[in-house]
C-alpha positions as CSV (number, residue, x, y, z in Angstrom):
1,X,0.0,0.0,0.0
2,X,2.4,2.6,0.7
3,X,4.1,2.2,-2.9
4,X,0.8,2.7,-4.2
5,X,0.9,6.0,-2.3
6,X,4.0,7.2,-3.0
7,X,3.4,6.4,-6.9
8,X,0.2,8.6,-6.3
9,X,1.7,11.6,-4.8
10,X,4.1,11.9,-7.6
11,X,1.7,11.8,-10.7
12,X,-1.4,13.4,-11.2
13,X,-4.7,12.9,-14.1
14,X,-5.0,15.2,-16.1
15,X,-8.0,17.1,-14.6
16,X,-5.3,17.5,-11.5
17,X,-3.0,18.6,-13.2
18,X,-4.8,21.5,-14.9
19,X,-6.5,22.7,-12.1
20,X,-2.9,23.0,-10.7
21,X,-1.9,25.3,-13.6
22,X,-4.8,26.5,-13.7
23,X,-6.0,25.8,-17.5
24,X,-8.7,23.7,-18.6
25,X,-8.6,20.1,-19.2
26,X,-8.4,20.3,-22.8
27,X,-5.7,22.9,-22.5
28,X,-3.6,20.2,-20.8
29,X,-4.3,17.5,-22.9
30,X,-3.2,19.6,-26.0
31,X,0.0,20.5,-24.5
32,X,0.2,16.9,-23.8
33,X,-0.7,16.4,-27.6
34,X,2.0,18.8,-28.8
35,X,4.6,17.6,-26.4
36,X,4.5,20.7,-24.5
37,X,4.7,18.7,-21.8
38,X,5.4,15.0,-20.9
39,X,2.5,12.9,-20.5
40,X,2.0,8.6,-20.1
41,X,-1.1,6.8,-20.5
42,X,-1.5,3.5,-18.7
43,X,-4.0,0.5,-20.4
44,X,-6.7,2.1,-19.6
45,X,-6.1,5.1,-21.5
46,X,-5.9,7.3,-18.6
47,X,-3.4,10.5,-19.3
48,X,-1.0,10.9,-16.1
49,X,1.6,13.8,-15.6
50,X,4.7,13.2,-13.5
51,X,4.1,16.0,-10.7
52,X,7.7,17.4,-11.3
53,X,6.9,18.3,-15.0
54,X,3.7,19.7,-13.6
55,X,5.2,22.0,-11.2
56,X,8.3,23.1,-13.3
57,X,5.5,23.9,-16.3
58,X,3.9,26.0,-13.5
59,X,7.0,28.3,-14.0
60,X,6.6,28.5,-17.7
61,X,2.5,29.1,-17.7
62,X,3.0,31.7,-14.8
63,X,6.3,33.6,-16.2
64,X,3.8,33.6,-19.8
65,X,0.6,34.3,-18.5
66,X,-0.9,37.4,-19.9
67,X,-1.4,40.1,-17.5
């Protein structure tokens, strides 16, 4: 159980992960799209970001961010 947790904490969906950056969903999955940023999918088809490509994005969408 605690590997499961540990894997948890240091991923997120995609609806996590934009709400963290604060985009929409599809926003994040186009980036994904467009390799903007790093995404894996498991057999399900789920779309998960590794958490540290999440948070260093952060710096990108906040340093672009219109004003």
């Amino acid at each position: 159980m605690e590997t499961v947790d540990k894997l948890r904490k240091s991923v997120m969906t995609a609806t996590e992960a934009a709400r963290f950056l604060s985009v929409t969903k599809p926003t994040i999955l186009r980036w994904a799209k467009e390799g903007r940023v790093t995404s894996y999918s498991d057999y399900h088809k789920r779309i998960w970001f590794e958490r540290t490509d999440i948070e260093r994005a952060k710096d990108f969408v906040t340093l672009n961010r219109r004003e």
